[in-house]
MMTF fields as JSON, N, C-alpha, C and O atoms, coordinates in Angstrom:
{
  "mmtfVersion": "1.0.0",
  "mmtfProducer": "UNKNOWN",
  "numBonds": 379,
  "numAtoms": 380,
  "numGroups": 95,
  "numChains": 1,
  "numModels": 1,
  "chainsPerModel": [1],
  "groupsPerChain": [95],
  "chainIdList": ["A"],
  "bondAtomList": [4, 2, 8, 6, 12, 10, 16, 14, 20, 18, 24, 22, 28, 26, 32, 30, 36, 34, 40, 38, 44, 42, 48, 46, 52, 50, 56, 54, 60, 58, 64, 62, 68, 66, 72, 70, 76, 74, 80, 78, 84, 82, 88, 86, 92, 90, 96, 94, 100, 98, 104, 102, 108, 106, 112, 110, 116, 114, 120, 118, 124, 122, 128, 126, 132, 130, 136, 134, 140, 138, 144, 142, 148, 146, 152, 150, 156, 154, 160, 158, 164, 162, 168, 166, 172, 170, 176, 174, 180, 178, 184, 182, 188, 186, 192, 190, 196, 194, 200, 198, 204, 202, 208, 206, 212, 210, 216, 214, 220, 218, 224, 222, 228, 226, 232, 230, 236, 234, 240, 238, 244, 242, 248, 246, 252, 250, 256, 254, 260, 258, 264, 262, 268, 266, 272, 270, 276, 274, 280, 278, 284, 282, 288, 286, 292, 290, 296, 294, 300, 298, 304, 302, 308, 306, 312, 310, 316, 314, 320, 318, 324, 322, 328, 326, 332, 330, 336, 334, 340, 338, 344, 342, 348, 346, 352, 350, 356, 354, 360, 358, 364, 362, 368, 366, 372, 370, 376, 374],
  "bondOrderList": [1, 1, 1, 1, 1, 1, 1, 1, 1, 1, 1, 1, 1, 1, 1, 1, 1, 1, 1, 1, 1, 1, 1, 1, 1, 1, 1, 1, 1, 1, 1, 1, 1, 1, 1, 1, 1, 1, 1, 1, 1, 1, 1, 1, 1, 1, 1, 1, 1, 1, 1, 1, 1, 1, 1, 1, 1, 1, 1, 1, 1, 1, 1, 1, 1, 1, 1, 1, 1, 1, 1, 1, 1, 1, 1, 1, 1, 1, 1, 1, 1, 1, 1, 1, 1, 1, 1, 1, 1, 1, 1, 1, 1, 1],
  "groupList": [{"groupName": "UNK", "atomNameList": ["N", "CA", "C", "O"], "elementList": ["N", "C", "C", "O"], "formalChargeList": [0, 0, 0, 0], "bondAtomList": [1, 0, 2, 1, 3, 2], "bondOrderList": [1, 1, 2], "singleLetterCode": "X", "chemCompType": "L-PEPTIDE LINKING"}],
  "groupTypeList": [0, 0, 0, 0, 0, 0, 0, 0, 0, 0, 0, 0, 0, 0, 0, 0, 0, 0, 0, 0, 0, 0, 0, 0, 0, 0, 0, 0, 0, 0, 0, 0, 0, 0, 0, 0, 0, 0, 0, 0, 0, 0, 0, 0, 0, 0, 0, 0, 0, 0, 0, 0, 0, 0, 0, 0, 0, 0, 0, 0, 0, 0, 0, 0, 0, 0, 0, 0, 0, 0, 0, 0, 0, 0, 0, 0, 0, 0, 0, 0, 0, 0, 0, 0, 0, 0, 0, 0, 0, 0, 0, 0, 0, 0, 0],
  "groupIdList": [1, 2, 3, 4, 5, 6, 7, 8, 9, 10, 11, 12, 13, 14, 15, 16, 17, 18, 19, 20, 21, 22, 23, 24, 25, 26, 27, 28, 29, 30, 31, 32, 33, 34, 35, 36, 37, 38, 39, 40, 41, 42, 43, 44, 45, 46, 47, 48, 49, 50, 51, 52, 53, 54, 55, 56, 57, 58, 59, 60, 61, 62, 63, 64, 65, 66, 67, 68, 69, 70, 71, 72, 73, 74, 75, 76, 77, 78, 79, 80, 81, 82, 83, 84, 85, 86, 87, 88, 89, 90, 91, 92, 93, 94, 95],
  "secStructList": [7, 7, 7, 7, 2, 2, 2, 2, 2, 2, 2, 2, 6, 6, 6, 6, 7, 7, 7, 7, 2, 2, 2, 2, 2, 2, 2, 2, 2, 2, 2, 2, 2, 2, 2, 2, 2, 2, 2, 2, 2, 6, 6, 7, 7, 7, 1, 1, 1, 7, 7, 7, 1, 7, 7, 1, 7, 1, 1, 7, 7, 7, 7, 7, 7, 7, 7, 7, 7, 7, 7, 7, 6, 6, 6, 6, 6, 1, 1, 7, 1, 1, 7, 1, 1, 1, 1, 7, 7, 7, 7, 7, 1, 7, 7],
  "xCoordList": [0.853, 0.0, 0.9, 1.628, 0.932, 1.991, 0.59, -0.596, 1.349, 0.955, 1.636, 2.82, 0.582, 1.25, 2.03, 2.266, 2.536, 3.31, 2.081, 2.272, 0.84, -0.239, -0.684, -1.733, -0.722, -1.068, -0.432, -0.789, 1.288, 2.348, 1.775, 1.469, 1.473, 1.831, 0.413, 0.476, -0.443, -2.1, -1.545, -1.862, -0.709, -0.799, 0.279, -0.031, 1.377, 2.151, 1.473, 1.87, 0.257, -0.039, -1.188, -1.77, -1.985, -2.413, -1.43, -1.868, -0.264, 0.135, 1.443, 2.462, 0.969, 1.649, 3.265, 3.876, 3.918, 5.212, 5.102, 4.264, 6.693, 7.433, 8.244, 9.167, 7.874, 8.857, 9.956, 9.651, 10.684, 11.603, 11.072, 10.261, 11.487, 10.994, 11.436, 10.562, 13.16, 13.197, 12.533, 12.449, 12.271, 12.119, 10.271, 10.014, 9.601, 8.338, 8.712, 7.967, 9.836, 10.018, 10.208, 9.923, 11.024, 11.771, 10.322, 9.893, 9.572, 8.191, 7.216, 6.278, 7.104, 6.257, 7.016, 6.468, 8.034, 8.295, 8.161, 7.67, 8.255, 9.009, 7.236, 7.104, 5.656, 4.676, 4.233, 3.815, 4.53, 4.35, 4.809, 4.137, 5.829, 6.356, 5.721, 5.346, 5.424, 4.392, 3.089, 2.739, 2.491, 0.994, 0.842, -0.29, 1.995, 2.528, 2.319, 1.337, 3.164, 3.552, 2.131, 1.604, 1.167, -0.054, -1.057, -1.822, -0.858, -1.487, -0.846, -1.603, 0.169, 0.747, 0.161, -0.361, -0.062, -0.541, -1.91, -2.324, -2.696, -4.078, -4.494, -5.658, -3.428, -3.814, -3.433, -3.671, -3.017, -2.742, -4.042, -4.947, -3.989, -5.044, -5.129, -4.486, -5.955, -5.817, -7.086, -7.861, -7.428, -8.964, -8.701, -9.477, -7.09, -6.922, -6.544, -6.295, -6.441, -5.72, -6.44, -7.335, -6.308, -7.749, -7.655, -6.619, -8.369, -8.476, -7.99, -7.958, -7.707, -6.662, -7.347, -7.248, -8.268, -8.888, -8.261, -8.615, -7.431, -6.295, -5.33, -4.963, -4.725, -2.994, -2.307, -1.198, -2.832, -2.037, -2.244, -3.34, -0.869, -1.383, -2.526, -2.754, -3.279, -4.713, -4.322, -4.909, -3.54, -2.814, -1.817, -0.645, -2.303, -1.167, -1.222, -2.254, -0.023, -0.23, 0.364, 1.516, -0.789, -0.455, -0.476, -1.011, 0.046, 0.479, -0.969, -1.793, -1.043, -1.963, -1.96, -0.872, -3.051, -3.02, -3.361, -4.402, -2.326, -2.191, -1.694, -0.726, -2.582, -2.05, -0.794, -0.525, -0.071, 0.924, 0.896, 0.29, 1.697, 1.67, 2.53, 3.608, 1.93, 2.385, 3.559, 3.875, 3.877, 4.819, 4.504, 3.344, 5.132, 4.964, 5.063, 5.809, 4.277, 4.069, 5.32, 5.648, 6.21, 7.95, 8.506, 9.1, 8.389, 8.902, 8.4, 9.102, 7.381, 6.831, 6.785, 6.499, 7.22, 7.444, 9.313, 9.841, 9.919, 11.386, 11.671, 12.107, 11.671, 11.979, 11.117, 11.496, 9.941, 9.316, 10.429, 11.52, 9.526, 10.854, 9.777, 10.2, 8.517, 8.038, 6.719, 6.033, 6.509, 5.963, 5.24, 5.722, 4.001, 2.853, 2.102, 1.007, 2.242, 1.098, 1.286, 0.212, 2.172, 2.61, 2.057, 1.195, 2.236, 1.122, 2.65, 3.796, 2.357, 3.221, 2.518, 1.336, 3.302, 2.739, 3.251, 4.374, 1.978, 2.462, 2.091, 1.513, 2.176, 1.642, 0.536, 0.441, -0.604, -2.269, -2.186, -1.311, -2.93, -3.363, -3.978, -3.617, -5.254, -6.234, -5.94, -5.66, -6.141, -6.364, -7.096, -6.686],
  "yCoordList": [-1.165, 0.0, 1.228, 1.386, 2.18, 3.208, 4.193, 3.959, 5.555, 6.758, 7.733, 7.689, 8.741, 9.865, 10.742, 10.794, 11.624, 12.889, 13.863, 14.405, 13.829, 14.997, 14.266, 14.862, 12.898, 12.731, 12.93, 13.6, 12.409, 13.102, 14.302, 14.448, 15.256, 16.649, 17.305, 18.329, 16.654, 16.589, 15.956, 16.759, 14.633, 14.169, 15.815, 16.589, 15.792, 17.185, 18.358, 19.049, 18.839, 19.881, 19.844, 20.925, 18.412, 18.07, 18.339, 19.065, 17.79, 17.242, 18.852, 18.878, 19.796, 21.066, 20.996, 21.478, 19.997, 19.99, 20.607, 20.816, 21.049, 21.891, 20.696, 20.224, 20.039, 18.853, 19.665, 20.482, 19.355, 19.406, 18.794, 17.917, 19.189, 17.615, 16.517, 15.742, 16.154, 15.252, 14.311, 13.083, 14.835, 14.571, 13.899, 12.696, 14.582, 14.051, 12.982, 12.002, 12.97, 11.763, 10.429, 9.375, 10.853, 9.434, 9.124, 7.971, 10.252, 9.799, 9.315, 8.724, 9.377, 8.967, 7.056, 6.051, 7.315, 5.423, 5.034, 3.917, 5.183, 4.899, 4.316, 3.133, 5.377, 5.374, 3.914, 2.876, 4.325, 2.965, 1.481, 0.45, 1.627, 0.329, -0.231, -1.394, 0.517, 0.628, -0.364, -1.485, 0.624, 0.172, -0.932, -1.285, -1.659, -3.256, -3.888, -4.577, -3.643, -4.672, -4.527, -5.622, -3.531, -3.873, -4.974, -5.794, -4.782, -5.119, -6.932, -7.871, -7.083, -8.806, -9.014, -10.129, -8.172, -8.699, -9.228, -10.083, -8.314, -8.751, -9.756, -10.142, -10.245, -11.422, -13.132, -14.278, -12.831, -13.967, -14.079, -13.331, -15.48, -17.039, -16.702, -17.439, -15.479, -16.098, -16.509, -15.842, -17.969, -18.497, -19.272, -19.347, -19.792, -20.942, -20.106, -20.641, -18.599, -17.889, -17.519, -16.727, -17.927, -17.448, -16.197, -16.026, -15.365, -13.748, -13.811, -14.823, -12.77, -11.9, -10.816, -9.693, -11.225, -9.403, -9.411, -8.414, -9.993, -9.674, -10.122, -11.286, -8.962, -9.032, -9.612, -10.133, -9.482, -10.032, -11.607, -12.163, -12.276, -13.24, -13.452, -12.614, -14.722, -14.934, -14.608, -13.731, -15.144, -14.551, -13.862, -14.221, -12.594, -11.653, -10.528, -9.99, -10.481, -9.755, -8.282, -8.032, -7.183, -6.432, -5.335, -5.651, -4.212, -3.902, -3.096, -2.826, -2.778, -2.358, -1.058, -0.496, -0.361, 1.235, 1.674, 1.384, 2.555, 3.675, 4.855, 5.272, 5.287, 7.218, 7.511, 6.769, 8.31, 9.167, 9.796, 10.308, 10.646, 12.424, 12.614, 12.023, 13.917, 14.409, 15.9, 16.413, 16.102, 17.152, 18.383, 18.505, 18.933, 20.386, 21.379, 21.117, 22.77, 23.48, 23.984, 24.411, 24.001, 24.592, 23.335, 23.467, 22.097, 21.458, 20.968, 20.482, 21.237, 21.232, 22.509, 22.703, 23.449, 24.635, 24.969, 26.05, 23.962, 24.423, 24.608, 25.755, 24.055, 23.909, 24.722, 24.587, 25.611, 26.302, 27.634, 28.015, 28.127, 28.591, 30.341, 31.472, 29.983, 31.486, 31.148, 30.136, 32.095, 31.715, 32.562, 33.686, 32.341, 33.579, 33.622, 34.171, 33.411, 33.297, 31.548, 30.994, 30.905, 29.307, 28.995, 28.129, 29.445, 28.643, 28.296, 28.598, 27.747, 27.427, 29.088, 29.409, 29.737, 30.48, 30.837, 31.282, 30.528, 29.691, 30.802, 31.699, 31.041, 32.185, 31.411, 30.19, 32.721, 32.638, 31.96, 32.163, 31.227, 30.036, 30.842, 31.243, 31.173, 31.986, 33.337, 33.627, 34.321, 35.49, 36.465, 37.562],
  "zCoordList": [0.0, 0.0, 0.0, 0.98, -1.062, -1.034, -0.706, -0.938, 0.019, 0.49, -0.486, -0.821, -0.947, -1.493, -0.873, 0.334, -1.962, -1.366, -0.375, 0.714, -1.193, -0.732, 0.03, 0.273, 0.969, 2.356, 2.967, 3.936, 2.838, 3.945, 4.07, 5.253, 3.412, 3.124, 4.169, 4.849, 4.078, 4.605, 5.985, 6.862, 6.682, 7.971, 8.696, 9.602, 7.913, 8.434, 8.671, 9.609, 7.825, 8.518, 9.074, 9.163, 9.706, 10.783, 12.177, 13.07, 12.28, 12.948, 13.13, 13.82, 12.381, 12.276, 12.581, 13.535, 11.105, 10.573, 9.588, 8.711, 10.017, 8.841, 8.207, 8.87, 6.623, 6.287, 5.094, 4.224, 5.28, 3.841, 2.998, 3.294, 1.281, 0.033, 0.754, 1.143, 1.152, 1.371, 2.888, 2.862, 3.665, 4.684, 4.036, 4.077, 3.691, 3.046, 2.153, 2.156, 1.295, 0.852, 1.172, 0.603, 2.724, 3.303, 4.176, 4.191, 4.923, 5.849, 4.796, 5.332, 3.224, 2.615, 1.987, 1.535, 2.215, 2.317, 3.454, 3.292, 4.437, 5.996, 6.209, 6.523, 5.985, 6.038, 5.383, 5.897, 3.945, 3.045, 3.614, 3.597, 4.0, 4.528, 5.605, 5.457, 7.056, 8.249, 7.694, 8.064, 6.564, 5.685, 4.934, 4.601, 4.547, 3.691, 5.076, 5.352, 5.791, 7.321, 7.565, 7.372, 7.951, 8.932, 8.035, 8.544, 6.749, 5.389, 5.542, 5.296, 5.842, 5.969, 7.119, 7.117, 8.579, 9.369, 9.557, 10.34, 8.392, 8.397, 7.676, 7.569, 7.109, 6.427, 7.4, 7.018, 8.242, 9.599, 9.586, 9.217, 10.199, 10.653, 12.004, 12.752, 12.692, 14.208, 14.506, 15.191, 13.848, 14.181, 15.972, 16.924, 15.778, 17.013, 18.089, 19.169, 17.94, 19.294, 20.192, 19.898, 21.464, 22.007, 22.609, 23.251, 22.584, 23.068, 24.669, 25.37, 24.962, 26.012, 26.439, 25.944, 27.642, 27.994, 28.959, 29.588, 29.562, 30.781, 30.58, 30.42, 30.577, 30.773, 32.098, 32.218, 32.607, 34.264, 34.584, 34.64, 34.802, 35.316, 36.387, 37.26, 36.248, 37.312, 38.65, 39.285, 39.028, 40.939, 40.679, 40.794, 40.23, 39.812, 41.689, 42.091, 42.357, 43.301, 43.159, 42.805, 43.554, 43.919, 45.16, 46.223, 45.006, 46.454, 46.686, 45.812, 48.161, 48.566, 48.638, 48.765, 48.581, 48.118, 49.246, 49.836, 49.698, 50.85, 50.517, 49.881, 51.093, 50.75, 51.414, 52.359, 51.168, 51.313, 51.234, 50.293, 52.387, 51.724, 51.024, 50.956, 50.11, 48.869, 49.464, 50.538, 47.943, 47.555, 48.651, 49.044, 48.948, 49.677, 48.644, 47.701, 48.655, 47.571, 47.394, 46.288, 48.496, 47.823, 47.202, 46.132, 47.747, 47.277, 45.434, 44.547, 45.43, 43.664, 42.831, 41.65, 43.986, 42.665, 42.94, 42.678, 43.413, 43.133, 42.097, 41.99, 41.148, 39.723, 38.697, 37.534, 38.909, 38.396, 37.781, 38.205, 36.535, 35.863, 36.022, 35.786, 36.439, 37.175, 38.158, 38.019, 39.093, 40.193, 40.676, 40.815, 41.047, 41.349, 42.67, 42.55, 43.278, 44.492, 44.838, 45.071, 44.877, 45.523, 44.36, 44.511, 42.926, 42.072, 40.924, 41.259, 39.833, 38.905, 37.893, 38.014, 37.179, 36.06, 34.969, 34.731, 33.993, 32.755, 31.718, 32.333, 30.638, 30.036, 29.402, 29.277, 28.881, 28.677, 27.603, 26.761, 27.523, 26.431, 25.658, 24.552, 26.446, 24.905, 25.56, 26.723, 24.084, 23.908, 23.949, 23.57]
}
């Protein structure tokens, strides 16, 4: 299954890239190749596999949930790169 140049070109400015020609060239094989492989996979026999709605083994143990105390507000805004009232501050999203 090959992908065009004008879908790379359509997923990039979804996905709001700046591509080079070449860079659209190599993501428009790199894509193609992805779309062959999923394309061989759908053609597998899994009539004998039996489905998996759990991942965890059956006596899978886990730990027991207890609260802890959390971060102190100096201690989670040390690393803040600006700071307003003990708050993190971020610049305005909307306009």
């Amino acid at each position: 299954m090959s992908i065009t140049l004008e879908e790379v070109e359509h997923i990039a400015l979804l996905a709001r890239l700046e591509l080079s020609e070449e860079e659209k060239k190599r993501y428009q094989q790199q894509l193609s190749d992805i779309l062959d492989h999923v394309a061989k996979l759908q053609q597998l026999d899994t009539e004998m596999i039996a489905l998996a709605s759990v991942v965890l083994p059956p006596r899978a143990r886990l730990r027991k949930d207890e609260p802890k105390a959390g971060l102190s507000t100096g201690r989670a805004l040390e690393n803040a790169p600006d700071i307003e009232a003990d708050q993190f501050k971020v610049p305005p999203v909307l306009e």
